[in-house]
C-alpha positions as CSV (number, residue, x, y, z in Angstrom):
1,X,122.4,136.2,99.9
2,X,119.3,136.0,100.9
3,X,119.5,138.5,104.3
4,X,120.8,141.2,101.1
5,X,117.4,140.4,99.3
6,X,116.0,140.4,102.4
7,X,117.2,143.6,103.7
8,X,116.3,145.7,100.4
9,X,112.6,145.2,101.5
10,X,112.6,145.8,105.0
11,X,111.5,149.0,106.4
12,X,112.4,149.0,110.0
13,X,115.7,150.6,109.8
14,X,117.1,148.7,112.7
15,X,116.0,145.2,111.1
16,X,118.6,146.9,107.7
17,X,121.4,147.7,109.8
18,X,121.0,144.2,111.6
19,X,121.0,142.6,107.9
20,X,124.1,144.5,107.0
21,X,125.5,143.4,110.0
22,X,124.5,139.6,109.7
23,X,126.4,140.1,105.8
24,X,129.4,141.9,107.0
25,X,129.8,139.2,110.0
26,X,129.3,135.8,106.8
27,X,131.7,137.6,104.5
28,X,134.5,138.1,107.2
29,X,134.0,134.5,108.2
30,X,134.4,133.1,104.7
31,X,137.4,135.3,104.1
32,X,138.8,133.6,107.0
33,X,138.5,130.3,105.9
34,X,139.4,131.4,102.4
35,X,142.9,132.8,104.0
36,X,143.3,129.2,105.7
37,X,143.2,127.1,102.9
38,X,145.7,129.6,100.5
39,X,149.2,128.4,102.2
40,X,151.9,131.5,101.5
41,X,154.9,129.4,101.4
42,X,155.1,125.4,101.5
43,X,156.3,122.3,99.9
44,X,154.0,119.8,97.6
45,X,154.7,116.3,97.5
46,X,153.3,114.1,95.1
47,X,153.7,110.5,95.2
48,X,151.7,108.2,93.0
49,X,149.1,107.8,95.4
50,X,150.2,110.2,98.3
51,X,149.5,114.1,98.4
52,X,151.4,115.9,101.0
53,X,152.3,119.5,101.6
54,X,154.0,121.0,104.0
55,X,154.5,124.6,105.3
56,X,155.5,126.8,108.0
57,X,152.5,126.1,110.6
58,X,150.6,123.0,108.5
59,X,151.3,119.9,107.3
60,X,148.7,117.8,105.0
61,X,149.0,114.2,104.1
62,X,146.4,111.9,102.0
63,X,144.3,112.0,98.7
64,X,143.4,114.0,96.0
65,X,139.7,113.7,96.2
66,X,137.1,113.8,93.5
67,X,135.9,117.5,94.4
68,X,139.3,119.1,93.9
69,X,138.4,121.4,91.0
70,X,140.8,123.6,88.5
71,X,138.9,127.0,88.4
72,X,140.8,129.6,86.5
73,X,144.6,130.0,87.4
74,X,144.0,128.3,90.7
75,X,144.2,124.5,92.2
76,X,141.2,124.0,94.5
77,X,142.2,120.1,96.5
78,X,140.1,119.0,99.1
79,X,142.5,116.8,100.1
80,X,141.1,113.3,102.0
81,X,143.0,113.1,105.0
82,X,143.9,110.2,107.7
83,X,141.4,111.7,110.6
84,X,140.4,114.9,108.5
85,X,139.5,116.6,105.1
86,X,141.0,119.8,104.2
87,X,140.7,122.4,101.7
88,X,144.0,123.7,99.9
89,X,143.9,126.6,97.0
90,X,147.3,126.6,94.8
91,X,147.4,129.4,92.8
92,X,149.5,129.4,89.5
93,X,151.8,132.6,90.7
94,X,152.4,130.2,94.1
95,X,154.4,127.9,92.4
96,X,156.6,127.2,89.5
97,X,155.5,126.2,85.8
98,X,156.2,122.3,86.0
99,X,154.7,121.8,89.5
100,X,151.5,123.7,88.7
101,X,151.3,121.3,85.4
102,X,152.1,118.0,87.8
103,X,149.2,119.2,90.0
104,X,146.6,120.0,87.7
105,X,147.5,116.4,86.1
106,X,147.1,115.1,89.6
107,X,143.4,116.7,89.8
108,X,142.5,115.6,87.0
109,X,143.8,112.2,87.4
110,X,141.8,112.1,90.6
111,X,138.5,112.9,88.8
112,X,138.7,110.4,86.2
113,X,139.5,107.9,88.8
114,X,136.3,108.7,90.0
115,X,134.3,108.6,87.2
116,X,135.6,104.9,86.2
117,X,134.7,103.9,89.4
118,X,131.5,105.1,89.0
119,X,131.3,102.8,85.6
């Protein structure tokens, strides 16, 4: 954000292109990781204290942590894994009515978890 502020005051037209360059490089990178965590197909498992999903080329096992959020139609777990944390995005479309409502109730679940804890 700040190399598009940035590149709005600069005169040199090289130093622009490089700017628009720098921006086009950041948003292809986050696409990239935003096309990781959104599996296409997959199974979710959730035990009572277990989250596990697995698809074609990934498999994730371990906890629904505190930062998973529900923004919109969408399931954002950061899942806290044995040697690793990931990032998972469920959308509502993804999967069927029930499951979306077991996983949202999961997420939530997870967050209030963590704020007795913090009582």
């Amino acid at each position: 954000m700040l190399t598009l502020v940035l590149c709005l005051f600069m005169n040199s037209v090289v130093a622009t292109l490089f700017c628009i360059a720098l921006n086009t490089l950041a948003g292809i990178i986050v696409w990239r990781k935003i096309v990781a965590a959104q599996p296409q197909q997959g199974i979710i498992l959730l035990e009572p204290n277990q989250f596990r999903f697995e698809g074609s080329n990934r498999q994730i096992q371990g906890l629904i942590s505190k930062q998973s959020r529900l923004l919109g139609q969408s399931v954002w777990l950061y899942i806290n894994g044995f040697s690793k944390n990931y990032w998972l995005i469920i959308s509502a479309n993804s999967v069927d009515e029930q499951s979306y409502a077991r996983l949202k109730r999961a997420t939530l679940d997870a967050a209030n978890r963590a704020a007795e804890l913090k009582q």
